[in-house]
C-alpha positions as MATLAB code, in Angstrom:
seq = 'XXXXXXXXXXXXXXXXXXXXXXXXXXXXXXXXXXXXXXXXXXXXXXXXXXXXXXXXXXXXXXXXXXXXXXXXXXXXXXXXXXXXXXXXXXXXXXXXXXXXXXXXXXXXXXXXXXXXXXXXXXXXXXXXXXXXXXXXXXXXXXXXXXXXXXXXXXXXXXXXXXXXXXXXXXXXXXXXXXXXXXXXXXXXXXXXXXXXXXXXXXXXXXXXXXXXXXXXXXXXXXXXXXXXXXXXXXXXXXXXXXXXXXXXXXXXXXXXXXXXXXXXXXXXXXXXXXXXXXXXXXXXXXXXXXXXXXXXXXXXXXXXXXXXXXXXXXXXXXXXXXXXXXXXXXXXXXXXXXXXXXXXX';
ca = [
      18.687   22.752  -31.776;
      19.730   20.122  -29.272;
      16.296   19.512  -28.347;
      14.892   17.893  -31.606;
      13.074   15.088  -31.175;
      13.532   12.223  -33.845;
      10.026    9.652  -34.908;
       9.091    7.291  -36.945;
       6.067    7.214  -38.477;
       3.756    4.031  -40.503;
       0.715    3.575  -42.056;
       1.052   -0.442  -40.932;
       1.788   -1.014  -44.804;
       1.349   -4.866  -45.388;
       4.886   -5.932  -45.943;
       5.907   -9.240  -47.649;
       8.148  -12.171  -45.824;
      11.425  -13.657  -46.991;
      10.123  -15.427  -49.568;
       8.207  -12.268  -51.114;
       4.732  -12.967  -50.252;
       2.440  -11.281  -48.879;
       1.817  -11.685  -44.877;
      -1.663  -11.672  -43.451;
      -3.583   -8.171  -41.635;
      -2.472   -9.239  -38.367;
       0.652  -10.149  -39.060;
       1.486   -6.919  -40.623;
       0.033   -5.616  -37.102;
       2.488   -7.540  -34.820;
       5.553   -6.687  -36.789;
       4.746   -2.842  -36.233;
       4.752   -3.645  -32.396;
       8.398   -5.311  -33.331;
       9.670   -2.693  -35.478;
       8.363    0.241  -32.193;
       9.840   -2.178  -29.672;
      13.057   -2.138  -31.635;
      12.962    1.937  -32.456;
      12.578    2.168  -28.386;
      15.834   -0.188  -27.982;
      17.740    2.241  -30.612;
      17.161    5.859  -28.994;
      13.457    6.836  -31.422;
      11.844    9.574  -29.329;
       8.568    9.028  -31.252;
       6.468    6.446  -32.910;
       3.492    7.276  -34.901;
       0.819    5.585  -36.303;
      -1.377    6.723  -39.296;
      -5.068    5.412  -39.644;
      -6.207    4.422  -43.129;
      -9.113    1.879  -44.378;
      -7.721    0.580  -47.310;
      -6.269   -2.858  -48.012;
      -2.635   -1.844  -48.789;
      -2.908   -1.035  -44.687;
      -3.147   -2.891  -41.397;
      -3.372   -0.201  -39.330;
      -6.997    1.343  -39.066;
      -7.191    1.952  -34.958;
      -4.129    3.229  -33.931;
      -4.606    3.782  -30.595;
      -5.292   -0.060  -30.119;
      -2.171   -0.822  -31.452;
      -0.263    1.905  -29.625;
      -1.761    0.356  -26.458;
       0.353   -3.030  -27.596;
       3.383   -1.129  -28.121;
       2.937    0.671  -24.156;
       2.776   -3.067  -22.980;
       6.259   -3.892  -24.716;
       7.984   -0.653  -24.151;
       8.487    2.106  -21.560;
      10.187    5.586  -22.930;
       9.124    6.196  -26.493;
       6.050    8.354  -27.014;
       3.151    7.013  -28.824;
       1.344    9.205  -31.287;
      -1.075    8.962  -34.102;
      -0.041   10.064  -37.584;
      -3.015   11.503  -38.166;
      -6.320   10.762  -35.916;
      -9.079   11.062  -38.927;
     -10.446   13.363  -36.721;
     -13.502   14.393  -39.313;
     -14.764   11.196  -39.414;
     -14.698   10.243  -36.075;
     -16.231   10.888  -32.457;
     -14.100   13.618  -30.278;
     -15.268   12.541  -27.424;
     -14.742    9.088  -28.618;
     -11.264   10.056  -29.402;
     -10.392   11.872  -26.346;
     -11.418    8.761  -23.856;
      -9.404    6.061  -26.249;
      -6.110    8.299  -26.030;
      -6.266    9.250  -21.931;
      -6.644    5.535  -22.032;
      -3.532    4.946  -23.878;
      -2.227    7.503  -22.085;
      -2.978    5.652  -18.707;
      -1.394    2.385  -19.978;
       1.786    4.206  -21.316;
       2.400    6.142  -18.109;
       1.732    9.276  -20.134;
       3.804    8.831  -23.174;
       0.355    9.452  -25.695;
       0.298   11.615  -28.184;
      -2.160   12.790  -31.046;
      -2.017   13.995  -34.306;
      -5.366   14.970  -35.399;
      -6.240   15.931  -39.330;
      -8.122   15.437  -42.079;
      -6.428   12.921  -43.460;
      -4.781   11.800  -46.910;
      -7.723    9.913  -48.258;
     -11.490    9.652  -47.956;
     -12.440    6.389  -47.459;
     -13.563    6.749  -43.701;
     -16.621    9.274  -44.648;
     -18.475    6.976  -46.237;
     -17.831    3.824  -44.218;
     -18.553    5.955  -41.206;
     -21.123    7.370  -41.963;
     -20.408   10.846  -42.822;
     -21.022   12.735  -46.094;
     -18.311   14.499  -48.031;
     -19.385   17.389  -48.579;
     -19.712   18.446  -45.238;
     -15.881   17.983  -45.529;
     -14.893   21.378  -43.972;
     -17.711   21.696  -41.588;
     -16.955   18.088  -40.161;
     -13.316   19.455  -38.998;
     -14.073   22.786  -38.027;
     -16.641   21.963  -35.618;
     -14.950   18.112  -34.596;
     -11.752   20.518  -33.703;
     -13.441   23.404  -31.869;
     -15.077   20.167  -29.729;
     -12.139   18.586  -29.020;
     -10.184   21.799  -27.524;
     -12.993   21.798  -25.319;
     -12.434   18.407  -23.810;
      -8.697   18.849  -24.093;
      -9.129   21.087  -20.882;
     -10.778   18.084  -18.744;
     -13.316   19.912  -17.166;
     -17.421   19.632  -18.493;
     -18.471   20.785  -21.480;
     -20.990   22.526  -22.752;
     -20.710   22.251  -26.324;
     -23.462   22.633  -29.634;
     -22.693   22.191  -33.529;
     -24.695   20.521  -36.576;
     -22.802   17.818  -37.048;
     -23.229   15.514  -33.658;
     -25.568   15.591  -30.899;
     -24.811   18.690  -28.627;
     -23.025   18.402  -24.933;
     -24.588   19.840  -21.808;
     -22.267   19.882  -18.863;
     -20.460   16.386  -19.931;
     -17.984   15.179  -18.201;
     -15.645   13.060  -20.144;
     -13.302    9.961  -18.535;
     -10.677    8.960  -17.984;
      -8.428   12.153  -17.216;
      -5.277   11.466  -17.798;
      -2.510   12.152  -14.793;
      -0.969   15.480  -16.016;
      -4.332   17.186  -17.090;
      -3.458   17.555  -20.861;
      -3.026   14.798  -23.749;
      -0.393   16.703  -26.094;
      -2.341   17.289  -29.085;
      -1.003   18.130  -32.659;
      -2.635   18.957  -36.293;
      -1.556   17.870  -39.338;
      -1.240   20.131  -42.026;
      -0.906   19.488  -45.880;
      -0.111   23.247  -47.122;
      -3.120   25.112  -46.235;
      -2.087   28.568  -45.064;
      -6.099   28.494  -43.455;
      -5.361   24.804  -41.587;
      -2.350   26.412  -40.632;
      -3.385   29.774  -38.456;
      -6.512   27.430  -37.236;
      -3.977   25.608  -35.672;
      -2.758   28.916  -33.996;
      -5.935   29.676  -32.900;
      -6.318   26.593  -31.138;
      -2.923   27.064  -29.861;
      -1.895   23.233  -31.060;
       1.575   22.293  -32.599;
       1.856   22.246  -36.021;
       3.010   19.135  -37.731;
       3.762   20.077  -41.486;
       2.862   16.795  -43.982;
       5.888   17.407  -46.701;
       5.435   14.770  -49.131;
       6.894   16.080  -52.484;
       8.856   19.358  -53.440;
      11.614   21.110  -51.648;
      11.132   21.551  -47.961;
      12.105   25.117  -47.856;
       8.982   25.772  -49.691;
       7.257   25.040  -46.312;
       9.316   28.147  -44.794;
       6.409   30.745  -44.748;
       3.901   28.425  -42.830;
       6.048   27.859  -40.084;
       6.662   31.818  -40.417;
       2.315   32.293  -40.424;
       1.909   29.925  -37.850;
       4.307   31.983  -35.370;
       2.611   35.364  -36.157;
      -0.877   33.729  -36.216;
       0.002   32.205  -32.885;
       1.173   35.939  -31.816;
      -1.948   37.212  -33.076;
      -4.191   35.056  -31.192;
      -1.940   35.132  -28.100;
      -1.573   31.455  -28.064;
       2.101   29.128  -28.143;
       3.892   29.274  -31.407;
       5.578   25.596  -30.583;
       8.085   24.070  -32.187;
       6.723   22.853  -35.803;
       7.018   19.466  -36.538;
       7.400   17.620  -39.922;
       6.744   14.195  -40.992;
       8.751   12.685  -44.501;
       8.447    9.590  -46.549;
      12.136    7.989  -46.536;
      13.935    4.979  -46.488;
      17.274    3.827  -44.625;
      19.536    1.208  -45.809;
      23.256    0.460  -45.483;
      23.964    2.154  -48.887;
      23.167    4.772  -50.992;
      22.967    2.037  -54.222;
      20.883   -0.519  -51.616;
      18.200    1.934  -50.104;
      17.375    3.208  -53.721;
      17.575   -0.598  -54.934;
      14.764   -1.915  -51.843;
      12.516    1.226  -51.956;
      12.265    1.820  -55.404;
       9.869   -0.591  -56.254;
       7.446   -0.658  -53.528;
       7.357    3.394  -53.778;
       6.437    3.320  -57.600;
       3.856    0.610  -56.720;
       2.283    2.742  -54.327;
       2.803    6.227  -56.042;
       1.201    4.858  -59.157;
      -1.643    3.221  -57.467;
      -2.421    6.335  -55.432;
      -1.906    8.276  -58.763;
      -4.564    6.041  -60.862;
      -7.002    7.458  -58.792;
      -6.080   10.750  -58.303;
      -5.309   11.246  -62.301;
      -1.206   11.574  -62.284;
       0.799   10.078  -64.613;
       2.841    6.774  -63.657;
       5.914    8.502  -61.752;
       9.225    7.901  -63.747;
      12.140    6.589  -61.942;
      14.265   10.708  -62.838;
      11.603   12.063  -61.385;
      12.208    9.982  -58.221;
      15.585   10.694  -58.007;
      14.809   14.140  -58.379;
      12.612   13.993  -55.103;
      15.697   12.230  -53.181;
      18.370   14.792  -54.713;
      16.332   18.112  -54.162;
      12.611   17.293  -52.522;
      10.932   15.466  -49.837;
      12.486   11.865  -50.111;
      15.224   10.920  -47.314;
      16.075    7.956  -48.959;
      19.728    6.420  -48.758;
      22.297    5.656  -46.265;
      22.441    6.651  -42.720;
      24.865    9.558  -43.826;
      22.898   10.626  -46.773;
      19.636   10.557  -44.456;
      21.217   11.915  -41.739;
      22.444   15.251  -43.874;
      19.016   15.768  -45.206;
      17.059   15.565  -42.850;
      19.641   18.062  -40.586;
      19.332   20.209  -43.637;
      15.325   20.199  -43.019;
      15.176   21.026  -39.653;
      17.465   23.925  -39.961;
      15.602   25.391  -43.227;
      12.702   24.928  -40.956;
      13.571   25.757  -37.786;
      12.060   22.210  -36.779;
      11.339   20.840  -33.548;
      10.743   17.476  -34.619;
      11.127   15.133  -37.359;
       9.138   11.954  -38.240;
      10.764    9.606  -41.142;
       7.576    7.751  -42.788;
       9.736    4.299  -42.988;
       7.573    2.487  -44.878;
       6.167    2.177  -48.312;
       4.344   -0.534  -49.779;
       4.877   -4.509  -49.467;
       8.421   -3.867  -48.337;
       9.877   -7.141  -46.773;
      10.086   -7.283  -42.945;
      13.812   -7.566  -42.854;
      14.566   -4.680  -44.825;
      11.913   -2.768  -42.495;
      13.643   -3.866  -39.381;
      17.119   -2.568  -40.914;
      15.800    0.623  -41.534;
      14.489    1.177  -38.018;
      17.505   -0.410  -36.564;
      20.065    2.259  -38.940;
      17.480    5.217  -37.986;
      17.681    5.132  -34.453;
      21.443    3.860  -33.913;
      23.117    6.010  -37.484;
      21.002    8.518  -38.044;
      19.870   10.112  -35.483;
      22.589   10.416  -33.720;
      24.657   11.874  -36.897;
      21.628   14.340  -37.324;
      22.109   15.870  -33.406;
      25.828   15.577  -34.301;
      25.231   18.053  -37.367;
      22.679   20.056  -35.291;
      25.008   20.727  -33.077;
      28.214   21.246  -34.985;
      26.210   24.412  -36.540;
      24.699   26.349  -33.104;
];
């Protein structure tokens, strides 16, 4: 398993400075393009950017600020983490990455999906209950245009293609696309049948439970003769210098969040057991470089993983601890985690 590849991953939470208030939009948008410059500096393969529209979040185009981040760096990949690809234009989508793509010297990535919330239907445009159909038929369009060439293309939910040709190309002919998948066994053999990499969202639970997708999604990919790649996954975590301090900093800003989310999704307020339950035995790598480091090793072998993305951040965090965390990933963890990787081939 020497040829993991280790990201980080943000929603452009709006952290909090020094003092504990809260910074401005675009600040919280120029200390992600800190934090990336700093995960290039400390050996992160990846970098990933999620789009939401809600105010807990700066990030809403990330693409624009990926094309920041190309500016400052020159090795680490930029991705999405997800692309909201329902609610937005493929064609749109394709020309804004081969852009990126073009200013990064071809580090752009995507990760397209559905996406955790909803609040981009409506403030796009598009109606929810054409939930499913927006995806299937968004998707179907944007393998088309993956292959650079015109295309001839018809659905119901957007105007139909005749012979389009779509610009820019990028340099190597193909932007490396991925889909995002929540734990739907259909999500995950349409990803086979598109012949994308699958990037499994584990959020809560044990991630062994996640063992039989990446099982359908090789013998879907079989079936439809397409490439079973390496599956991804993609983590909520937090990395401090201790065990006692990473619990102590992300404990707060996690409940805030978790019970926020919850209010509107009808959970109870989450109880500080049942969060150290999720760090001792589910999907929270939260804790020192070692205790990270073990866990996540343990995932990718359960998993047979060919990537792993650490969500970093959660809630109005303060910069400093943010910066720590990215620092101790890329310098501690990492390295311990191809250490343990390799220690067991």
């Amino acid at each position: 398993m020497s040829d993991v590849t280790f990201g980080l991953d943000t929603f452009g939470d709006v952290p909090t400075d020094d003092a504990g208030a809260l910074v401005s939009d675009a600040r919280a948008v120029r200390q992600v393009v800190e934090e990336a410059v700093l995960a290039e500096d400390t050996g992160v393969d990846v970098l990933a950017l999620g789009e939401h529209h809600r105010p807990e979040y700066a990030v809403s185009s990330p693409e624009t600020v990926l094309a920041g981040i190309a500016t400052r760096t020159s090795r680490i990949r930029l991705s999405s983490g997800v692309t909201v690809l329902s609610s937005d234009d493929p064609v749109r989508v394709f020309q804004r990455f081969s852009t990126l793509d073009a200013l990064s010297n071809g580090r752009a990535e995507i990760i397209l999906g559905r996406g955790s919330f909803t609040e981009s239907f409506p403030l796009f445009g598009y109606d929810l209950a054409d939930y499913d159909t927006l995806f299937e038929e968004k998707i179907e369009l944007f393998a088309e245009l993956l292959k650079e060439k015109p295309v001839t293309w018809s659905g119901t939910q957007r105007a139909p293609l005749v012979h389009a040709d779509v610009f820019p190309k990028t340099e190597s002919g193909r932007l490396t696309t991925w889909v995002g998948v929540g734990g739907s066994p259909e999500s995950v053999v349409r990803t086979a049948r598109y012949g994308f990499p699958l990037m499994l969202a584990i959020i809560g639970g044990p991630p062994k439970r996640f063992a039989p997708y990446t099982e359908l999604y090789r013998r879907a990919a079989d079936k439809f003769g397409t490439t079973a790649y390496p599956v991804g996954v993609h983590s909520p975590g937090f990395v401090a210098d201790s065990d006692e301090e990473a619990r102590e900093l992300h404990w707060p800003h996690f409940k805030l969040m978790r019970d926020r989310i919850g209010a509107l999704r009808g959970w109870p307020p989450v109880t500080s057991e049942e969060y150290a339950h999720e760090i001792e035995n589910g999907s929270l790598y939260v804790g020192s470089p070692e205790t990270v480091a073990r866990k996540i090793a343990a995932t990718v072998g359960a998993l047979d993983a060919g990537r792993f993305d650490l969500i970093y951040t959660t809630g109005p965090a303060s910069m400093s601890s943010r910066m720590r965390a990215v620092e101790l990933y890329g310098s501690k963890v990492v390295p311990m985690v191809r250490d343990i990787l390799a220690d067991g081939e």
